[in-house]
OpenMM code with the backbone's topology and positions (N, CA, C; nanometers):
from openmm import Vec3, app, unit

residues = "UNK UNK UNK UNK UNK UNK UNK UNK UNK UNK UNK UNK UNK UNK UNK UNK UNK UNK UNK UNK UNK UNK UNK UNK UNK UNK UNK UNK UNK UNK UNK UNK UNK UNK UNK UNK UNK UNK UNK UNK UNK UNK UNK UNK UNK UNK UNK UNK UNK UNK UNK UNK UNK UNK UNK UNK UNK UNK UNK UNK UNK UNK UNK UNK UNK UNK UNK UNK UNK UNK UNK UNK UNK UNK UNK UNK UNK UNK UNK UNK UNK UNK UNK UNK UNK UNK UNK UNK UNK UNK UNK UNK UNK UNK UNK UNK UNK UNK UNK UNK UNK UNK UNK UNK UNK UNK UNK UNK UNK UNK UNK UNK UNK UNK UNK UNK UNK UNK UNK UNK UNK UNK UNK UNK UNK UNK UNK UNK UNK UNK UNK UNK UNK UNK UNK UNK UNK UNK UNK UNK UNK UNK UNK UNK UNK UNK UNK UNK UNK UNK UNK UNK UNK UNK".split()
positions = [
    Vec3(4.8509, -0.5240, 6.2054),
    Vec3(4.7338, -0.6088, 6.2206),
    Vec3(4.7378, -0.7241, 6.1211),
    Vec3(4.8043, -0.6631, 5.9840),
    Vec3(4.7970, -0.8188, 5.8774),
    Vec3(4.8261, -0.9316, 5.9184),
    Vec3(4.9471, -0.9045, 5.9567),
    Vec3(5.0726, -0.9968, 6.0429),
    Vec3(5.0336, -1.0474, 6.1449),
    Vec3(4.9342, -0.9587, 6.2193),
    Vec3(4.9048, -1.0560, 6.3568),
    Vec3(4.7796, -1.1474, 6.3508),
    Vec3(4.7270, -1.1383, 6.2105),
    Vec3(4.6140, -1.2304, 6.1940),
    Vec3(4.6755, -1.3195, 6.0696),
    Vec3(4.7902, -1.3514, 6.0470),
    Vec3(4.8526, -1.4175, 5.9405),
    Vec3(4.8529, -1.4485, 5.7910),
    Vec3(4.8442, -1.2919, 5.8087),
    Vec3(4.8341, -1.2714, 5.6431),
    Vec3(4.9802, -1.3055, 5.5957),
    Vec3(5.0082, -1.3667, 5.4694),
    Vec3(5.1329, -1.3965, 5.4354),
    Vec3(5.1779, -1.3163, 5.3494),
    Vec3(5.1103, -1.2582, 5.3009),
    Vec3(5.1778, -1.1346, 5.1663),
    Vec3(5.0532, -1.0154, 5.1612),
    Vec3(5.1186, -0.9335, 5.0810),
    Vec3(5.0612, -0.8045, 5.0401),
    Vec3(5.1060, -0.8084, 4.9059),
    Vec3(5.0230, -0.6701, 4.8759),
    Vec3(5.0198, -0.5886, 4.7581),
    Vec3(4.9789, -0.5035, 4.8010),
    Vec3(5.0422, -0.3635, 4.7462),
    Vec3(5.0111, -0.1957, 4.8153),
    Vec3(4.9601, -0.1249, 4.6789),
    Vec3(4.7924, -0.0461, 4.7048),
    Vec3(4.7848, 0.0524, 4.5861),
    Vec3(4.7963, 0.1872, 4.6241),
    Vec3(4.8945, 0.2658, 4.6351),
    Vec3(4.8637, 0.4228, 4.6377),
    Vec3(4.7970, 0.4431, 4.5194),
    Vec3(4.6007, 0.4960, 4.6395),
    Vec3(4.5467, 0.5580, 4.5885),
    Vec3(4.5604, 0.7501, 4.5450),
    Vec3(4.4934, 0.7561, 4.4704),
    Vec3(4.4565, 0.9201, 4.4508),
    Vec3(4.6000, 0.9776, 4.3873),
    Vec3(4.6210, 0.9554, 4.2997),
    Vec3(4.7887, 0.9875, 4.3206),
    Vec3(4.7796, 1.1283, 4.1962),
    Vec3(4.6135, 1.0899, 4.1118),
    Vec3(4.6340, 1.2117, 4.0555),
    Vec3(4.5813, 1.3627, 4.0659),
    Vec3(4.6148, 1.3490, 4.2453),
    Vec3(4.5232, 1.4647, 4.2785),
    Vec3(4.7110, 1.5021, 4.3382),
    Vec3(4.8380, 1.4622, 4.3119),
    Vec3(4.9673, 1.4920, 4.3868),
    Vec3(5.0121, 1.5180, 4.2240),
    Vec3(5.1103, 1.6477, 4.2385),
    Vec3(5.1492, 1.6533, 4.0870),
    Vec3(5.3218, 1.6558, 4.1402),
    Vec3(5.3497, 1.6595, 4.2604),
    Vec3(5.4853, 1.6479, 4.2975),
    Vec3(5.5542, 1.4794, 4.3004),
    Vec3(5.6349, 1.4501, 4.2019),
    Vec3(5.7101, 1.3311, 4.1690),
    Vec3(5.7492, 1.2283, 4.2945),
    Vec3(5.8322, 1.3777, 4.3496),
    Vec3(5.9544, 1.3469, 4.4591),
    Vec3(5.8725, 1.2984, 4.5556),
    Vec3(5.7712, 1.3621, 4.5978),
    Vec3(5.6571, 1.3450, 4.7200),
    Vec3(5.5578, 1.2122, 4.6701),
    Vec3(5.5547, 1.1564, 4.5828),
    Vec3(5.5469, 0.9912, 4.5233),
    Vec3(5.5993, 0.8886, 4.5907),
    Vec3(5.7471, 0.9237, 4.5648),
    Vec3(5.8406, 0.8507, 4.5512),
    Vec3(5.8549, 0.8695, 4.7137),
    Vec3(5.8676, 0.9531, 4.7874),
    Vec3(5.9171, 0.9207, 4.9637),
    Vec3(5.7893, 0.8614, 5.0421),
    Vec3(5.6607, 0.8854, 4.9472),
    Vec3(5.5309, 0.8143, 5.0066),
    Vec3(5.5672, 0.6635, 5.0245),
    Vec3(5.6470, 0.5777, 4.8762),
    Vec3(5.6711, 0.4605, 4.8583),
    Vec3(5.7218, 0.4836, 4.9348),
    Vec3(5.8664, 0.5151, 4.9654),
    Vec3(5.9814, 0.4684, 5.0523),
    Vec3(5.9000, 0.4364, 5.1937),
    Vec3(5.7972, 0.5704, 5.3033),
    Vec3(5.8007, 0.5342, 5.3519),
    Vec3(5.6736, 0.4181, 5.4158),
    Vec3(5.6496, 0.4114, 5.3162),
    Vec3(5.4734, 0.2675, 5.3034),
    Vec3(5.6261, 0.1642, 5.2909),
    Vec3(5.6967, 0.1631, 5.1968),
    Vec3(5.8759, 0.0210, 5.2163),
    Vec3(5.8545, 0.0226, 5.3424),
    Vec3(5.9045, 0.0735, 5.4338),
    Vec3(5.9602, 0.1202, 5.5686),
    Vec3(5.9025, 0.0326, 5.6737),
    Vec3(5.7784, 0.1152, 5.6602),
    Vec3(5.6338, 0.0881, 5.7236),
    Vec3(5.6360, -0.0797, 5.7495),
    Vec3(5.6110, -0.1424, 5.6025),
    Vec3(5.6340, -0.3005, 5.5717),
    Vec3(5.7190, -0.3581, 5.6273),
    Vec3(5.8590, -0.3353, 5.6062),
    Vec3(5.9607, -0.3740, 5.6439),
    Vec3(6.0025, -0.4058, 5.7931),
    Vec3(5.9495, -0.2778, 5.8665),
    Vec3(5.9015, -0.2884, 6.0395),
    Vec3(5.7873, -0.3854, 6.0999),
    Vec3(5.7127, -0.4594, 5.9735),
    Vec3(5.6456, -0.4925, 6.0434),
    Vec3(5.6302, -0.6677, 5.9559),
    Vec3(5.7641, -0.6812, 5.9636),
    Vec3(5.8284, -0.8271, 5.9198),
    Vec3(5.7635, -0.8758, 5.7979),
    Vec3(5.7203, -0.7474, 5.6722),
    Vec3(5.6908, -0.8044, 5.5448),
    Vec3(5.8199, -0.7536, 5.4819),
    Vec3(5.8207, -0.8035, 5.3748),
    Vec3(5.9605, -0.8076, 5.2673),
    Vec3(5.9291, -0.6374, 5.1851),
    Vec3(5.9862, -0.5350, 5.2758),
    Vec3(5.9261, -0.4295, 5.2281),
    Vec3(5.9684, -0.3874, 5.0684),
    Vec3(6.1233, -0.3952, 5.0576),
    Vec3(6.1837, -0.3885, 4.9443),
    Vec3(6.1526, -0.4957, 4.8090),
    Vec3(6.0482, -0.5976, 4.8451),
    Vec3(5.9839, -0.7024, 4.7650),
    Vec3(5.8819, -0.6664, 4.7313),
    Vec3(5.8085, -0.6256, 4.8351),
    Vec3(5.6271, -0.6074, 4.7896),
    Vec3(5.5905, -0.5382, 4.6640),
    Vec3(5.5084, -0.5934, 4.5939),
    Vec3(5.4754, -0.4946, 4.4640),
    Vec3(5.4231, -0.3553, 4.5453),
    Vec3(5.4638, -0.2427, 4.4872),
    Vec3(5.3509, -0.0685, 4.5306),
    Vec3(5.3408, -0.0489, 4.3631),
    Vec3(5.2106, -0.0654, 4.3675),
    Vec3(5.1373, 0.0443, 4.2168),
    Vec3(5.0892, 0.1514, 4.2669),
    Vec3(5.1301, 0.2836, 4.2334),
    Vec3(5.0935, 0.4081, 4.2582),
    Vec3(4.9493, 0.4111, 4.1368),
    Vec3(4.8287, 0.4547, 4.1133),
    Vec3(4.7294, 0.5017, 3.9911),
    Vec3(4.6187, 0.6128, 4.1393),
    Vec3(4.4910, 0.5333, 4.0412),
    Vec3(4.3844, 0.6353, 4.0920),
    Vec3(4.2770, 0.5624, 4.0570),
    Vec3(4.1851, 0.4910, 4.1592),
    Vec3(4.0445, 0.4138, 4.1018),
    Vec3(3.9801, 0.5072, 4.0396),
    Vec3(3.9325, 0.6146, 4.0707),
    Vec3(3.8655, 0.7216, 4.0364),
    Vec3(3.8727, 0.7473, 3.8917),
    Vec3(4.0130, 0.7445, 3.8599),
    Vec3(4.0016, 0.8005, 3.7164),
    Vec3(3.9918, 0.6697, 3.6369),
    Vec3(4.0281, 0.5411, 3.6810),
    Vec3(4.0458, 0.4181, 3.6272),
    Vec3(3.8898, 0.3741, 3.6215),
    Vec3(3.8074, 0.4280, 3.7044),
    Vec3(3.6801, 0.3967, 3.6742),
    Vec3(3.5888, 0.5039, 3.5504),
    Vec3(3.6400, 0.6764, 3.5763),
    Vec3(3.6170, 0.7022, 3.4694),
    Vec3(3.6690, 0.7026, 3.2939),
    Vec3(3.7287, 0.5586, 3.2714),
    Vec3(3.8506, 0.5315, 3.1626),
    Vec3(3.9191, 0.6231, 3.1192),
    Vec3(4.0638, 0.6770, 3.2209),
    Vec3(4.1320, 0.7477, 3.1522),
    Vec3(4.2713, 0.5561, 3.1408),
    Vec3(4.2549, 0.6164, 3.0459),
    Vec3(4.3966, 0.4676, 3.0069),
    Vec3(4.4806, 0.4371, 3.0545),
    Vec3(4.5506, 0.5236, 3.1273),
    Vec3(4.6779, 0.5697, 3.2057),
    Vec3(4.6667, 0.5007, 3.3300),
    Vec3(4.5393, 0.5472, 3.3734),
    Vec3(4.4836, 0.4421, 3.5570),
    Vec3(4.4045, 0.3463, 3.5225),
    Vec3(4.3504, 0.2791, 3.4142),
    Vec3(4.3252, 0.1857, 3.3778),
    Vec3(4.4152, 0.0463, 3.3836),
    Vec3(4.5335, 0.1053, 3.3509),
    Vec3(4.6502, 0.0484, 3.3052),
    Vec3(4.7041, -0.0070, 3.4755),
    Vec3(4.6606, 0.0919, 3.5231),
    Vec3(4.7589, 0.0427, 3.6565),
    Vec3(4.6819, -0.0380, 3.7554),
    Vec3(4.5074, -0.0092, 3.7084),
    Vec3(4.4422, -0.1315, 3.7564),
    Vec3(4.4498, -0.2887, 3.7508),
    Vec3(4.5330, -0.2525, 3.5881),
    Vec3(4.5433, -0.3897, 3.5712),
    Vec3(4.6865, -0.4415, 3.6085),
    Vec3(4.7631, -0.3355, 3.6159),
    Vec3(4.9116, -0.4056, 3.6942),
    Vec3(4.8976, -0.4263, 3.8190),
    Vec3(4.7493, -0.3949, 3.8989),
    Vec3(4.7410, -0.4070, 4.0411),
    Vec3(4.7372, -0.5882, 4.0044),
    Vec3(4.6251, -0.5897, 3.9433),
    Vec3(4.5146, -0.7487, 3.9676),
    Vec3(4.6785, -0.8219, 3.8895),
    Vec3(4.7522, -0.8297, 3.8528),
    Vec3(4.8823, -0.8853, 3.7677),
    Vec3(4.9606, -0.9010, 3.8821),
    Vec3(5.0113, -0.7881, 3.9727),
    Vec3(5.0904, -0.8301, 4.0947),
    Vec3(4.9672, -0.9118, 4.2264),
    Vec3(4.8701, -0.8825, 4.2075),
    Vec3(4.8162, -0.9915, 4.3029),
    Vec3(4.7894, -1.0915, 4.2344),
    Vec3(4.7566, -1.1313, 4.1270),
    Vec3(4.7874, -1.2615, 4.0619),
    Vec3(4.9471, -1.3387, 4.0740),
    Vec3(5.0224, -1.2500, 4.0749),
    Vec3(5.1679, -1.2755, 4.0801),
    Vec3(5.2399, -1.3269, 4.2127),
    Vec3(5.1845, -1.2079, 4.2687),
    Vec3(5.2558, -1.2149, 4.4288),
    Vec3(5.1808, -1.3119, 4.5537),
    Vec3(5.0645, -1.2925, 4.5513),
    Vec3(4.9648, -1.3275, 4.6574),
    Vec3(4.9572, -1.5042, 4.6185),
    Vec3(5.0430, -1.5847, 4.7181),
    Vec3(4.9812, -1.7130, 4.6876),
    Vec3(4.8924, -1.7751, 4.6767),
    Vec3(4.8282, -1.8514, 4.6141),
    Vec3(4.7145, -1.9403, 4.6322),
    Vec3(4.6894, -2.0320, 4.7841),
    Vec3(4.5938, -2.0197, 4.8720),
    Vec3(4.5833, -2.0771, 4.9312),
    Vec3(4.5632, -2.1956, 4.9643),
    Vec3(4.5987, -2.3131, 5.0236),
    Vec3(4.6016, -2.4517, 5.0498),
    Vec3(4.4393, -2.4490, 5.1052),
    Vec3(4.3470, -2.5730, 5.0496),
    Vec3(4.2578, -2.5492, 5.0697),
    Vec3(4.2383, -2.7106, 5.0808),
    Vec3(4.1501, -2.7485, 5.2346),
    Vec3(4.1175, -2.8638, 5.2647),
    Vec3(3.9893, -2.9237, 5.1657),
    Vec3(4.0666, -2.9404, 5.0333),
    Vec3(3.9163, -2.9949, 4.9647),
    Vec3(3.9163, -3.1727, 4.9521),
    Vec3(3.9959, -3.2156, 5.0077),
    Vec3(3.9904, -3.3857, 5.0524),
    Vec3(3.9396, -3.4600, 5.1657),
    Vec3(3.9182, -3.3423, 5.2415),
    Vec3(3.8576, -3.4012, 5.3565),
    Vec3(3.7277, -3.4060, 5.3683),
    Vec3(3.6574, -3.5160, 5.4745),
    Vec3(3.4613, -3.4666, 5.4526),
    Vec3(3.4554, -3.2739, 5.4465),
    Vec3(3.3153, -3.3123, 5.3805),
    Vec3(3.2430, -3.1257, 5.3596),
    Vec3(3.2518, -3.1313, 5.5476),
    Vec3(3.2820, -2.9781, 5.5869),
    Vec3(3.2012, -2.9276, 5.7220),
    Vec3(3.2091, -2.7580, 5.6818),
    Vec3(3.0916, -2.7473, 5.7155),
    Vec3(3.0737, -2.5676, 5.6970),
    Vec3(3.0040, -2.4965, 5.8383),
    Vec3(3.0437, -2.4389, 5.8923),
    Vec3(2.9685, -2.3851, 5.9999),
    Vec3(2.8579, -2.3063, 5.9819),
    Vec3(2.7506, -2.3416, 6.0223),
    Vec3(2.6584, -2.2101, 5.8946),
    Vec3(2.6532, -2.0550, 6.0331),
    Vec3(2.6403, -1.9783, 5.9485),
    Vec3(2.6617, -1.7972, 6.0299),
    Vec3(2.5299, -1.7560, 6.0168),
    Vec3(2.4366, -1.8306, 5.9147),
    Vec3(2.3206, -1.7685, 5.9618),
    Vec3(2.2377, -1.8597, 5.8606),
    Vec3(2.0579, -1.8584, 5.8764),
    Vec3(1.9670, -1.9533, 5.8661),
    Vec3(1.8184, -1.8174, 5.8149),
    Vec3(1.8331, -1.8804, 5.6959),
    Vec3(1.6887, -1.7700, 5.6292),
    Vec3(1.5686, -1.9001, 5.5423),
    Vec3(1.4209, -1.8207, 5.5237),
    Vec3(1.3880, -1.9038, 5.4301),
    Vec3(1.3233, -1.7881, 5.3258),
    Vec3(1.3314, -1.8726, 5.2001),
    Vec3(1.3213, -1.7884, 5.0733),
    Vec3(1.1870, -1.8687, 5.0030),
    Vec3(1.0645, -1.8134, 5.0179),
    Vec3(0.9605, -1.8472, 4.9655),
    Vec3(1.0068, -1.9326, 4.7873),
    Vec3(0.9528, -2.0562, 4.7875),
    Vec3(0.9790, -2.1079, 4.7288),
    Vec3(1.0897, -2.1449, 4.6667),
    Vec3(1.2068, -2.1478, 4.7860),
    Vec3(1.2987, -2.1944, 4.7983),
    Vec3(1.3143, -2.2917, 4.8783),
    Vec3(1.2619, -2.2098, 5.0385),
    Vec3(1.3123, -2.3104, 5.1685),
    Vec3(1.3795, -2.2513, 5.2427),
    Vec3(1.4210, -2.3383, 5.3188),
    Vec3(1.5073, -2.2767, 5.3685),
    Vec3(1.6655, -2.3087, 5.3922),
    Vec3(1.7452, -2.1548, 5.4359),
    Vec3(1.8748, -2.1589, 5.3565),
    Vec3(1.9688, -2.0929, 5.4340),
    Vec3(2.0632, -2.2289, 5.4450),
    Vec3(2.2061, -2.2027, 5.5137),
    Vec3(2.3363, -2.1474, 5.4820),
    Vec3(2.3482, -2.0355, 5.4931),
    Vec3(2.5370, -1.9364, 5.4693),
    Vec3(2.6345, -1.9693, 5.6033),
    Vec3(2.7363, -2.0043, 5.4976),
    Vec3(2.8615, -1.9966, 5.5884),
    Vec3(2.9814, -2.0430, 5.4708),
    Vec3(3.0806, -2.0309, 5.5581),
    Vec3(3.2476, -2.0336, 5.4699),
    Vec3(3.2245, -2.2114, 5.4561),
    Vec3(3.2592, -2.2514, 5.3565),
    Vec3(3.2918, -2.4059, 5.4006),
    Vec3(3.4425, -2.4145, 5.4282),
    Vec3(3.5071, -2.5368, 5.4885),
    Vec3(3.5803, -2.5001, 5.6107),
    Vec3(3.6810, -2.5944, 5.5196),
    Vec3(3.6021, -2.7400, 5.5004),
    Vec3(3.6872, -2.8574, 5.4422),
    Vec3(3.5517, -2.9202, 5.3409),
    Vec3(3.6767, -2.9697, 5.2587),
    Vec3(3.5648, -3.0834, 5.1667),
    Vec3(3.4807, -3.0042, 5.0521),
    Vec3(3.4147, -3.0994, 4.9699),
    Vec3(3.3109, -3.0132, 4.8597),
    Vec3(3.1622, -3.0335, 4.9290),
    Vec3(3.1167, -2.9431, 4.8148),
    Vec3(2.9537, -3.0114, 4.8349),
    Vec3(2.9083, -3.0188, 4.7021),
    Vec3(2.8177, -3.0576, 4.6403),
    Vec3(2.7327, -3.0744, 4.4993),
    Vec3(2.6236, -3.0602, 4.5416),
    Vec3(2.5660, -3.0195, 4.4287),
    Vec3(2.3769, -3.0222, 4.4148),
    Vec3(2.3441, -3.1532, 4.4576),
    Vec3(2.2243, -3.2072, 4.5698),
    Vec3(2.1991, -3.3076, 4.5037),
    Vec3(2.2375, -3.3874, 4.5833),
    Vec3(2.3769, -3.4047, 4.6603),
    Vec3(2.4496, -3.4768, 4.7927),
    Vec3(2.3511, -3.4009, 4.9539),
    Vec3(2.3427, -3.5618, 4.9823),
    Vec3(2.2994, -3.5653, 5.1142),
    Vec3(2.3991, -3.4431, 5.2236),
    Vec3(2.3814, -3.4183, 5.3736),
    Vec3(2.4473, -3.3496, 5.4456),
    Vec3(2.3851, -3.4309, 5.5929),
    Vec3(2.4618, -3.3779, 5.7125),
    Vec3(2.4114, -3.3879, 5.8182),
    Vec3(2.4371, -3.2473, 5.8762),
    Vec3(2.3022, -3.2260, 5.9478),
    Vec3(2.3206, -3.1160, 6.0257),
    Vec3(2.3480, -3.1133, 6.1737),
    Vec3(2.4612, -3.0744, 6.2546),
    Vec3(2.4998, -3.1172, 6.3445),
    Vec3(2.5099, -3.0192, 6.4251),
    Vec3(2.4290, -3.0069, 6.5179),
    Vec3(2.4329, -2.8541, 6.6786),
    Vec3(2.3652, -2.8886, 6.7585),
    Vec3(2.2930, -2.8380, 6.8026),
    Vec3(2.1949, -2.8041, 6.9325),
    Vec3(2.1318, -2.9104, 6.9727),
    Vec3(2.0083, -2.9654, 6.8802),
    Vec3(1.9453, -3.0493, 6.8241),
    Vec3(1.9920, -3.1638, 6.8494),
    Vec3(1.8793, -3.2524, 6.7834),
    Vec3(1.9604, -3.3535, 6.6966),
    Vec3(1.9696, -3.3514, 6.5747),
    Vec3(2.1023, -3.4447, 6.5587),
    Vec3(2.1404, -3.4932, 6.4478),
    Vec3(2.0109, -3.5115, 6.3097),
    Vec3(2.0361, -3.3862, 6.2507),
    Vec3(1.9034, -3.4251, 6.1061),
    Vec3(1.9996, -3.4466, 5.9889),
    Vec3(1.9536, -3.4942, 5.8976),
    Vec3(1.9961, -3.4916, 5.7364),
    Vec3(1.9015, -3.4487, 5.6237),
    Vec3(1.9469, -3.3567, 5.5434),
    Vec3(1.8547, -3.3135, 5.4198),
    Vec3(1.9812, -3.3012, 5.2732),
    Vec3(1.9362, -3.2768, 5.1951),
    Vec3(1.9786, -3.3007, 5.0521),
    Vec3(2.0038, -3.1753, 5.0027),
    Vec3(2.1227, -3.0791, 4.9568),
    Vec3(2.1854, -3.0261, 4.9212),
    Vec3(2.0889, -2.9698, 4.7718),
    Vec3(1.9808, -2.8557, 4.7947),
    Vec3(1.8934, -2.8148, 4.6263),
    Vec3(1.9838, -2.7018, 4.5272),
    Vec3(2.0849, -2.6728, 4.6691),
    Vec3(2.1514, -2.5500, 4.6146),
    Vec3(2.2438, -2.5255, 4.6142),
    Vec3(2.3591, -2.4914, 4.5238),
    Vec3(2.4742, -2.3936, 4.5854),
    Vec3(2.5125, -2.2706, 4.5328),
    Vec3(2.4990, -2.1721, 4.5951),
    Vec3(2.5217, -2.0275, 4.5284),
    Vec3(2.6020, -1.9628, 4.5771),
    Vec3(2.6913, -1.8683, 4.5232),
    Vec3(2.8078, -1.7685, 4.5829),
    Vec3(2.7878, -1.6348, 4.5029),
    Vec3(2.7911, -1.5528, 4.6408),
    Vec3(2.7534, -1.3845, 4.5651),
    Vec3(2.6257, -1.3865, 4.4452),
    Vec3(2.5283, -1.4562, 4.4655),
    Vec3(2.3997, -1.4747, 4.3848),
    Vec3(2.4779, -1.5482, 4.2277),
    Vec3(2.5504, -1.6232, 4.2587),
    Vec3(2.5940, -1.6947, 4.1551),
    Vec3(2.5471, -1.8290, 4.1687),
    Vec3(2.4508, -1.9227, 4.1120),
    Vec3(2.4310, -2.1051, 4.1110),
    Vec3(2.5637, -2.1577, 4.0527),
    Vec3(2.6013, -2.2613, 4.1549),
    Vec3(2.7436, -2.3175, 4.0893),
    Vec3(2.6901, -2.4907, 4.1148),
    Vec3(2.7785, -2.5633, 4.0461),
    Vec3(2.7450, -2.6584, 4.0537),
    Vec3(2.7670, -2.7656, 4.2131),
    Vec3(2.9198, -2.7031, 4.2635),
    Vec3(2.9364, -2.7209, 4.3762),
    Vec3(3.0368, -2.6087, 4.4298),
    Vec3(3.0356, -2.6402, 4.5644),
    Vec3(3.1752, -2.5379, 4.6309),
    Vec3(3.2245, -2.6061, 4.7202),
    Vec3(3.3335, -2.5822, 4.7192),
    Vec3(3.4972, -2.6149, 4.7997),
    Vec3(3.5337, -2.5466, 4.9100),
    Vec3(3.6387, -2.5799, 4.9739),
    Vec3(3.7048, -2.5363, 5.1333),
    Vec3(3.7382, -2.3635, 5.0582),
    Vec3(3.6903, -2.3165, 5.1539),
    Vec3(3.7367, -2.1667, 5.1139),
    Vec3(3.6223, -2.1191, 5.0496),
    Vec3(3.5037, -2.1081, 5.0235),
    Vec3(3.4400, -2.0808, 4.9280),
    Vec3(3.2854, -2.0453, 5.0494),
    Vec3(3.2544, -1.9223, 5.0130),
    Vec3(3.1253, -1.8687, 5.0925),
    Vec3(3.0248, -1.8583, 5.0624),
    Vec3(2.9231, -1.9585, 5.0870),
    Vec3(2.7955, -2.0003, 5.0218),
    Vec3(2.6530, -1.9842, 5.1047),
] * unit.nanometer
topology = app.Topology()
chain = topology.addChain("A")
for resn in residues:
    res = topology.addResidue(resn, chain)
    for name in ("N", "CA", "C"):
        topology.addAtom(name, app.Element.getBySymbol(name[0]), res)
């Protein structure tokens, strides 16, 4: 399924690994998660596999702590940065339309191309007609940012 929706890379975590106390049975899990990859036109013998355990990495044992952080290190490493249309005009499709008492009301969606800022005009373009209003907000995951970019879900 990655592949057929064009994912370009991976990173693999075998979870739970400290509930397996057999080595060997580790090690043929990797081989066959390699395999697996490899059949299905990723670079199986390339891909980072960190074997740990969220579980224990969340209750700080050091050991799966450690491998949490060699996860976020090979996806920092491996996983490219995506090309992101931030030169072109803003267009965002909005996915859905709420209002927030003494806010207003308020449009989510991915932006697609382009920035936006606090403060910059917009046109709203569907059904309707053609309206324009002024940009009071931009927030991601209940975060205020100053603006957001292509790729960015607001």
């Amino acid at each position: 399924l990655s592949r057929n929706v064009g994912v370009p890379a991976l990173v693999v975590f075998l979870n739970k690994v400290d509930m397996v106390d057999d080595e060997e049975l580790l090690e043929l899990v990797e081989m066959e998660v390699r395999d697996l990859l490899s059949e299905y036109d990723f670079p199986g013998d390339d891909v980072p596999v960190i074997a740990g355990s969220a579980l224990k990495a969340l209750e700080g044992d050091a050991q799966y702590e450690e491998k949490i952080l060699e996860l976020m290190e090979a996806v920092d490493t491996y996983i490219p940065t995506p090309e992101r249309d931030s030169d072109k005009p803003f267009m965002m499709p909005v996915e859905d339309v709420f209002s927030i008492t003494g806010r207003g009301t308020v449009a989510t969606g991915r932006v697609e191309r382009g920035k936006i800022k606090v403060g910059e005009e917009v046109e709203i373009i569907g059904l309707h007609d053609t309206s324009k209003t002024t940009v009071t907000g931009v927030e991601m995951f209940r975060k205020l940012l100053d603006y957001a970019e292509a790729g960015d879900n607001i």
